[in-house]
C-alpha positions as CSV (number, residue, x, y, z in Angstrom):
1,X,-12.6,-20.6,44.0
2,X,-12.0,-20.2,40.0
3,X,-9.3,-21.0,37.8
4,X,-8.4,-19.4,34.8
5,X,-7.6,-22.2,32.6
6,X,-5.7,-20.3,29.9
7,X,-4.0,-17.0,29.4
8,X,-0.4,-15.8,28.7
9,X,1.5,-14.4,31.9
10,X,5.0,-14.3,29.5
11,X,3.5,-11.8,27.3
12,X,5.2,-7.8,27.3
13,X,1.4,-6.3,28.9
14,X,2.1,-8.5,32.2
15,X,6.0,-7.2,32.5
16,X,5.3,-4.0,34.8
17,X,2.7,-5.2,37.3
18,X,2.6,-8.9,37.7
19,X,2.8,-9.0,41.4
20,X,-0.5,-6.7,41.2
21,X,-2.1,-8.9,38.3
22,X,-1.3,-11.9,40.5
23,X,-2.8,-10.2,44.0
24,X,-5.9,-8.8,42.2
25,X,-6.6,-12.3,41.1
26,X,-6.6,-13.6,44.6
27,X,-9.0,-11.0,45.8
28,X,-11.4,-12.5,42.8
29,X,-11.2,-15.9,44.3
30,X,-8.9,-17.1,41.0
31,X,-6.6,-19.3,42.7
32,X,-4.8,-21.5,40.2
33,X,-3.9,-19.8,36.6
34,X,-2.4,-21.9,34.1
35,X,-0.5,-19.7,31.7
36,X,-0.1,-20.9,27.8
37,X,2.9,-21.3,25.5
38,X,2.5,-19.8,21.8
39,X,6.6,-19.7,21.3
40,X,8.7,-22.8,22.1
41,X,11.6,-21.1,21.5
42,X,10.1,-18.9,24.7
43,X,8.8,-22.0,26.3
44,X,11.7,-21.5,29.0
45,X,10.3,-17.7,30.1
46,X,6.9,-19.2,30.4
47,X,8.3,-22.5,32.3
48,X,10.1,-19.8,34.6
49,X,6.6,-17.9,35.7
50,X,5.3,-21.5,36.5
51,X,8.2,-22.3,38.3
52,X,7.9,-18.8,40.6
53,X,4.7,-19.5,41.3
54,X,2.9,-22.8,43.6
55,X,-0.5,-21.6,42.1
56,X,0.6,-21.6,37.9
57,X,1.0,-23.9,36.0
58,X,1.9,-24.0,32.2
59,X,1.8,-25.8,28.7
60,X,4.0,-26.3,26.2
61,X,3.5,-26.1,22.5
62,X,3.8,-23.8,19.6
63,X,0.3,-21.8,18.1
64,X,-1.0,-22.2,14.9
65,X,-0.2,-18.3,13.8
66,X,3.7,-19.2,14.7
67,X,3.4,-22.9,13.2
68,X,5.7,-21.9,10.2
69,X,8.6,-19.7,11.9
70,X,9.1,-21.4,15.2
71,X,11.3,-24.7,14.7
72,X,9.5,-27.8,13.7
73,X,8.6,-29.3,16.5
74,X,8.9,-33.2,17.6
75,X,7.1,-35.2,19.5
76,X,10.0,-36.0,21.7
77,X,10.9,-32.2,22.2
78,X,7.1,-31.7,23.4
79,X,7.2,-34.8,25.9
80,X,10.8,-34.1,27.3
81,X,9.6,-30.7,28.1
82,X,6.2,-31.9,29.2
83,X,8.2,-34.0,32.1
84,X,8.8,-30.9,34.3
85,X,6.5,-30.4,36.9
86,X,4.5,-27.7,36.1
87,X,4.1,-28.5,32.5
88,X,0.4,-30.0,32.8
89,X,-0.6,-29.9,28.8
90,X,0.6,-29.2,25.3
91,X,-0.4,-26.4,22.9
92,X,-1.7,-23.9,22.2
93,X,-1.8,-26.0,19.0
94,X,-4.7,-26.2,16.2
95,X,-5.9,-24.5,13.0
96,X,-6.5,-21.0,12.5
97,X,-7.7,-20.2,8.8
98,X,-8.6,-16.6,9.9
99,X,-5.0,-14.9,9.8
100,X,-3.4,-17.4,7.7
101,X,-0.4,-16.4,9.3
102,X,0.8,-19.7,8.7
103,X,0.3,-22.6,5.9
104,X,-2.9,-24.6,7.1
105,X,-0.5,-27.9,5.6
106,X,2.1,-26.8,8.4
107,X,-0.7,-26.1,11.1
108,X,-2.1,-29.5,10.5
109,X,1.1,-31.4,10.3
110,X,2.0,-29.6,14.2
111,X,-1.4,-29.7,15.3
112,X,-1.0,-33.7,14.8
113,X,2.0,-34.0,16.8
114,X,0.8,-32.1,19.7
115,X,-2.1,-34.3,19.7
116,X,0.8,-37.7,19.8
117,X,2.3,-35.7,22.7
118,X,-0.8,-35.6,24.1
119,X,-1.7,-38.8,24.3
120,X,2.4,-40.6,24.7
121,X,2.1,-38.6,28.0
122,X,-1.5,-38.6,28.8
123,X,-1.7,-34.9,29.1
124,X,-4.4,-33.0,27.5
125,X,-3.8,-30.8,24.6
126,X,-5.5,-27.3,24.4
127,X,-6.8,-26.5,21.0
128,X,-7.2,-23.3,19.0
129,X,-9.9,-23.2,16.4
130,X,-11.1,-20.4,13.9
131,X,-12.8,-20.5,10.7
132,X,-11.4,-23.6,10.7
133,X,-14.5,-25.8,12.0
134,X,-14.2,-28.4,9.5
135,X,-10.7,-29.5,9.1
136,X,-10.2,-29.3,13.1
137,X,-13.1,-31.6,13.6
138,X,-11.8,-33.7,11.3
139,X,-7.9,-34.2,12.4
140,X,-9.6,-34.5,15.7
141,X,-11.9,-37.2,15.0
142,X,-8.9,-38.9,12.8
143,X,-6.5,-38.7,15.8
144,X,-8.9,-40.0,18.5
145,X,-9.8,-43.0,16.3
146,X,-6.2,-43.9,16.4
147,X,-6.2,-43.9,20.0
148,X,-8.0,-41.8,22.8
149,X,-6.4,-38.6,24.1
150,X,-8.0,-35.7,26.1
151,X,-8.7,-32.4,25.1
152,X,-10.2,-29.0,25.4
153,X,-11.4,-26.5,23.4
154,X,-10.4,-23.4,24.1
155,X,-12.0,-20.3,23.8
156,X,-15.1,-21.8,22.5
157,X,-17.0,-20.1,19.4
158,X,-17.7,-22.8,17.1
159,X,-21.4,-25.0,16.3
160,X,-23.7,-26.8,18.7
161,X,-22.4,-29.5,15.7
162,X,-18.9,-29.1,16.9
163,X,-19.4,-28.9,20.5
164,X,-21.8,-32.1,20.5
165,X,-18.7,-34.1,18.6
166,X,-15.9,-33.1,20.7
167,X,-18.3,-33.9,23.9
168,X,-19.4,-37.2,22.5
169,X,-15.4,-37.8,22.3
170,X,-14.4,-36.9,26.0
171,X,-13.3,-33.5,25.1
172,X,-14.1,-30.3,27.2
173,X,-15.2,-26.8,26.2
174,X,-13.3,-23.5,27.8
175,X,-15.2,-20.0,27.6
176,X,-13.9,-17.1,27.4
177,X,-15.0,-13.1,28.0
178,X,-16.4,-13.7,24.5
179,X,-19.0,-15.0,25.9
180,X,-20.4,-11.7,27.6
181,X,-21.0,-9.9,24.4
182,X,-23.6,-8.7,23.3
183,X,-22.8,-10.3,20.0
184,X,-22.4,-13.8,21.4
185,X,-26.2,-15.5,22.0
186,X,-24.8,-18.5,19.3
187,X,-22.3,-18.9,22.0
188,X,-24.7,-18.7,24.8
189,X,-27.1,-21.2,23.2
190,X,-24.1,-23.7,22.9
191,X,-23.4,-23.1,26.6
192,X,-27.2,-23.9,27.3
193,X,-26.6,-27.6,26.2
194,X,-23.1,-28.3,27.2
195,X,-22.7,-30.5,29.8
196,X,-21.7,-28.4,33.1
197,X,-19.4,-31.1,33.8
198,X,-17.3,-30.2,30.6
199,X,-16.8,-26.6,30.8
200,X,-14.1,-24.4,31.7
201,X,-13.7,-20.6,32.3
202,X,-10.7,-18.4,31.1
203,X,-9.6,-15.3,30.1
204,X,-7.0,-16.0,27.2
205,X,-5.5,-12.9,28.7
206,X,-4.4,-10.0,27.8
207,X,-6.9,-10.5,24.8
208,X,-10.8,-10.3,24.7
209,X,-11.8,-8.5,28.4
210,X,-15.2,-9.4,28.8
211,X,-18.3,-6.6,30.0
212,X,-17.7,-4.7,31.9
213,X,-14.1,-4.4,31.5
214,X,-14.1,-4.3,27.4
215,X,-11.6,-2.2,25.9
216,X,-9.2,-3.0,28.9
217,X,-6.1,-5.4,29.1
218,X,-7.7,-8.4,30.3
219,X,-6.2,-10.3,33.2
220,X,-7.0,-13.8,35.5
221,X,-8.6,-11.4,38.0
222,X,-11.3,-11.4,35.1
223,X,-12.3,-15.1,35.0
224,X,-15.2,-13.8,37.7
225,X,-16.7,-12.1,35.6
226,X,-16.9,-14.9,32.8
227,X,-18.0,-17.3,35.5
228,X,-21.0,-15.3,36.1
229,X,-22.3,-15.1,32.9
230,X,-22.1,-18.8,32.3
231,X,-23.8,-19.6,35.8
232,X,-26.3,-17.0,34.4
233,X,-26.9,-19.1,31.1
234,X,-26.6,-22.0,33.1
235,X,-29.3,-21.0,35.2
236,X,-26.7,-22.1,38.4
237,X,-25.8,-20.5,41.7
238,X,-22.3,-18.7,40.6
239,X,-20.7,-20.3,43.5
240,X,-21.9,-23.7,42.7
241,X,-20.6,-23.1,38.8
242,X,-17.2,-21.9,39.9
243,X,-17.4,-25.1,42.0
244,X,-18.0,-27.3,39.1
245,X,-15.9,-25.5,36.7
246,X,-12.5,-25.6,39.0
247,X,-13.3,-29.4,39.6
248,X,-13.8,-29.7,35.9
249,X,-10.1,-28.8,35.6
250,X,-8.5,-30.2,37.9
251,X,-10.1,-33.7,36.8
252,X,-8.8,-32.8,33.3
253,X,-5.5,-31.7,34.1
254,X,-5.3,-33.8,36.5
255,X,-1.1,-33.1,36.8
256,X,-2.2,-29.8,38.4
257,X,-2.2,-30.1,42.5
258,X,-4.9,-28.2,44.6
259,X,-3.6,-25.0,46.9
């Protein structure tokens, strides 16, 4: 049993085959997806795959790269969304300093109100990060000493630094294909000292298909293959990692019901 905590079932690469996507994922023991909103303008195409679907679930939010041409967004337009049922968290929000697709001021300024959302409903917000280490620590740490509100960190590739602070404050870790590269042993020597009790698995599909399927449109059926690498860095049974990992979520997002 696996879940792939985060990957993006509205976008054009799933149009033609979802019903195959979603049946190849069942055969790879991935039986809950939760599929991520980057748009809010499109929040109501990603609500609809949700809503097809007993075993996905969905977010709502707008990512950093789109922070500056979707509409501003509220904190009551995120938490009147965030009341239907298959809305379990908020985001993708965060910083990302890599494209600069959008003004970091702007990123920042959303990234906060996602993180009100957050914790108004007591939902967890899903955060992007990238060669942003710094500032996202910091609005994170800023937030949280306002009030508590849960987290995760998705698609982990920051410090041991980073990882130890957003542990110490309750927050949990998702990895993705990334970390089966050959590229990746920083990752895998974060993994080593992460709590297994804070970790997640995803794909962040269509993007970033880990070995052996690099080079390939990445889908949910996938998150097997990241789950065995971490139970290999782990040193854990696979099974007994998916175990932990699909209990890890459902304790987060704990909106989410069990098949």
């Amino acid at each position: 049993m696996l879940v792939d905590s985060h990957c993006h079932l509205d976008f054009p690469e799933f149009e033609q085959d979802m019903d195959e996507v979603l049946a190849r994922a069942a055969v790879a023991g991935v039986t809950t997806m939760m599929t991520i909103c980057t748009f809010v303008t499109k929040f109501d195409q990603v609500h609809d795959i949700a809503k097809a679907h007993d075993n996905i679930y969905c977010t709502v939010g707008v990512h950093p790269h789109n922070a500056e041409t979707e509409p501003v967004i509220s904190v009551e337009d995120l938490t009147s969304k965030a009341s239907n049922l298959k809305v379990i968290g908020f985001g993708e929000t965060g910083l990302d300093y890599f494209y600069e697709h959008s003004p970091g001021e702007i990123q920042q300024s959303q990234f906060r109100t996602h993180i009100e959302a957050a914790r108004i409903m007591d939902l967890p917000v899903i955060i992007h990060t990238r060669d942003a280490e710094e500032d996202t620590l910091r609005i994170i740490e800023e937030e949280y000493a306002k009030a508590p509100f849960k987290g995760l960190i998705h698609c982990f590739s920051a410090s041991k630094e980073f990882a130890a602070r957003v542990i110490e404050l309750g927050l949990y870790i998702s990895i993705s294909g990334i970390v089966t590269f050959k590229s990746a042993q920083e990752i895998r020597d974060v993994i080593k000292v992460v709590p297994v009790e804070r970790l997640l698995v995803e794909t962040d599909a269509p993007y970033l298909s880990p070995i052996p399927k690099r080079g390939k449109r990445n889908e949910p059926a996938y998150t097997a293959f990241t789950a065995a690498k971490v139970a290999e860095v782990k040193e854990m049974d696979v099974t007994a990692f998916s175990e932990q990992s699909t209990e890890n979520f459902f304790r987060l997002f704990s909106k989410a019901k069990r098949g």
